[in-house]
C-alpha positions as YAML, in Angstrom:
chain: A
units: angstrom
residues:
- id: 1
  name: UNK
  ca: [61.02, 101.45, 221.97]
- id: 2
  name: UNK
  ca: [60.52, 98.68, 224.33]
- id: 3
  name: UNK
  ca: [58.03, 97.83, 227.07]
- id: 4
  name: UNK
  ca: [56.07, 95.06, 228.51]
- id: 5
  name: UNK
  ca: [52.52, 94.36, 229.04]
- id: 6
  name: UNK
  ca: [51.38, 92.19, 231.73]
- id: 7
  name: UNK
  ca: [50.81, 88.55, 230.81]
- id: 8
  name: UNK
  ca: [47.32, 88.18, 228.75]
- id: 9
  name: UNK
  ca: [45.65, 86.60, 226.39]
- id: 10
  name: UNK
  ca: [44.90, 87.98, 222.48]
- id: 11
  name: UNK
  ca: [42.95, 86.36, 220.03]
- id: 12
  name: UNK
  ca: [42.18, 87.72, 216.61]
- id: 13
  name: UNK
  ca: [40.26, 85.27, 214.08]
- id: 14
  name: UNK
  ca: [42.08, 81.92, 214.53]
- id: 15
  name: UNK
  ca: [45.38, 83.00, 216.06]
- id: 16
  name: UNK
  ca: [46.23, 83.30, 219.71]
- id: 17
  name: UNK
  ca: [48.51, 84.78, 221.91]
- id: 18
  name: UNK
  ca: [49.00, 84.24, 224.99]
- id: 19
  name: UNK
  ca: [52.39, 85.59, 226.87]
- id: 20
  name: UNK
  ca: [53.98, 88.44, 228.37]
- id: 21
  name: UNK
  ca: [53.54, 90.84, 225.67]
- id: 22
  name: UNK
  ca: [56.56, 93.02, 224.68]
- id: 23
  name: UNK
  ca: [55.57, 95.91, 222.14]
- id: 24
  name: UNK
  ca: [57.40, 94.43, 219.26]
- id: 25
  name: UNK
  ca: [56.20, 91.46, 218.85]
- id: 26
  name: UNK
  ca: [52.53, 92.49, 219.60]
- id: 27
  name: UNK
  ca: [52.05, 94.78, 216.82]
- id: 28
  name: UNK
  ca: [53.62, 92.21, 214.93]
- id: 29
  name: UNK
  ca: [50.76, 89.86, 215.82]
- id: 30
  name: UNK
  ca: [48.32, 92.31, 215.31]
- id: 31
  name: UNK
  ca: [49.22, 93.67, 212.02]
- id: 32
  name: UNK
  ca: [50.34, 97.29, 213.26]
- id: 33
  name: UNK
  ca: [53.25, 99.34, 213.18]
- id: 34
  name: UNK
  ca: [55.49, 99.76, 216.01]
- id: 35
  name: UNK
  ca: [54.18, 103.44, 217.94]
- id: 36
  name: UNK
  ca: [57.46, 105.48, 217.89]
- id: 37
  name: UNK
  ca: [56.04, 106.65, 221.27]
- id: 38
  name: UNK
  ca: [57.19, 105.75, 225.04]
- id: 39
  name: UNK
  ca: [55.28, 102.39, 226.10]
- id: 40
  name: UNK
  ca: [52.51, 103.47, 228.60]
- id: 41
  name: UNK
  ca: [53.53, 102.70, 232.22]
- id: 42
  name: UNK
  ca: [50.14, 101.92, 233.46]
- id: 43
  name: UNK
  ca: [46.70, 103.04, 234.58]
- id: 44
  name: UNK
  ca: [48.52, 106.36, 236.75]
- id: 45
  name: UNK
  ca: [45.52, 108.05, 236.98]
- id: 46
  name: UNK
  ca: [43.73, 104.56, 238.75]
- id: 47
  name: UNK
  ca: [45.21, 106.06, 242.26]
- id: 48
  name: UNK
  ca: [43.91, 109.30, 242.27]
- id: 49
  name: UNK
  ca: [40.41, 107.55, 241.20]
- id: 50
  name: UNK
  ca: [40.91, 105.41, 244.13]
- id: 51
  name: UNK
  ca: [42.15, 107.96, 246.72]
- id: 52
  name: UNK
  ca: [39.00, 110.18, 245.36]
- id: 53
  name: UNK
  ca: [37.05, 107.28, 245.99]
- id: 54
  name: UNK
  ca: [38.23, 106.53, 249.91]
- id: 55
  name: UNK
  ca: [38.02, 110.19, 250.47]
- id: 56
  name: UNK
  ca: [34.41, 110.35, 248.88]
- id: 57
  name: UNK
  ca: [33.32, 107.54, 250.87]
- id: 58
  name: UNK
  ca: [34.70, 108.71, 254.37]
- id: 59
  name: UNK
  ca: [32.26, 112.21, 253.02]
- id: 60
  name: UNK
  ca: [29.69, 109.84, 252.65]
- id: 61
  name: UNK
  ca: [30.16, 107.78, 256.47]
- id: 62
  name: UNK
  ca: [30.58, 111.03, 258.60]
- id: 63
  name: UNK
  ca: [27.10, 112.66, 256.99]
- id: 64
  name: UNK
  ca: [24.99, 108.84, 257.24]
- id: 65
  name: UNK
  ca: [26.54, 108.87, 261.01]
- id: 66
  name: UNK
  ca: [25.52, 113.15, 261.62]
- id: 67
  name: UNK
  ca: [22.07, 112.74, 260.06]
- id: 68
  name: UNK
  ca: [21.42, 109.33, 262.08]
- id: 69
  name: UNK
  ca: [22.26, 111.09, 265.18]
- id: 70
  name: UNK
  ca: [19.99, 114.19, 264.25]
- id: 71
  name: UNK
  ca: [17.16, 111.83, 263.75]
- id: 72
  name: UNK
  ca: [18.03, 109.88, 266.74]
- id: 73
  name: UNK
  ca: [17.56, 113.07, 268.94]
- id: 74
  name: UNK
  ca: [14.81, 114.46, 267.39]
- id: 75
  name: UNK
  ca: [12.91, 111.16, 267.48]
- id: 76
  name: UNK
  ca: [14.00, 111.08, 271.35]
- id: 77
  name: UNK
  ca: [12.65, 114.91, 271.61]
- id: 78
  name: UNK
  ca: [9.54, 114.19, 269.95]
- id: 79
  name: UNK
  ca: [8.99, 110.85, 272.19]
- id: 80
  name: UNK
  ca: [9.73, 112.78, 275.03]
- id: 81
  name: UNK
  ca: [7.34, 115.36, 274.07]
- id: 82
  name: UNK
  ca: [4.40, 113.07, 274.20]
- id: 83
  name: UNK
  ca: [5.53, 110.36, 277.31]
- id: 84
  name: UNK
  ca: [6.27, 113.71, 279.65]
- id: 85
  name: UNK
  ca: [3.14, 115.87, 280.77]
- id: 86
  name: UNK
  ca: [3.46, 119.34, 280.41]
- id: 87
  name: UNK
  ca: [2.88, 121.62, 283.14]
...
């Protein structure tokens, strides 16, 4: 079952590594046997986390911009209040 990593660096006591790491040779390096499962393809779920994120953050910009504009006008209402005399 083959599959590449991206290129890295592995050290483990006095040996490095240093390359763009297939599966094979990897486990070879670090002493293991080769998984008889499909080489991962990658962090998938990193997108979601990141889409989450942008969505989250947009959540975050339209209440900071709403509550700034409450206080806005009720600080103008209040100001108002006290600058205009009442008849």
């Amino acid at each position: 079952m083959g599959g590449t990593l991206r290129t890295r660096y592995y050290q483990t006591g006095s040996q490095m590594m240093l390359t763009d790491v297939k599966r094979e040779p990897l486990c070879r390096f670090l002493g293991k046997d080769v998984p008889d499962v499909p080489f991962p393809s990658g962090n998938q779920a990193g997108m979601e986390f990141e889409m989450n994120m942008e969505t989250a953050l947009q959540d975050a910009v339209k209440n900071a911009v709403r509550n700034i504009g409450i206080t806005l006008a009720s600080l103008t209402i209040v100001g108002l209040a006290f600058w205009v005399p009442l008849f």
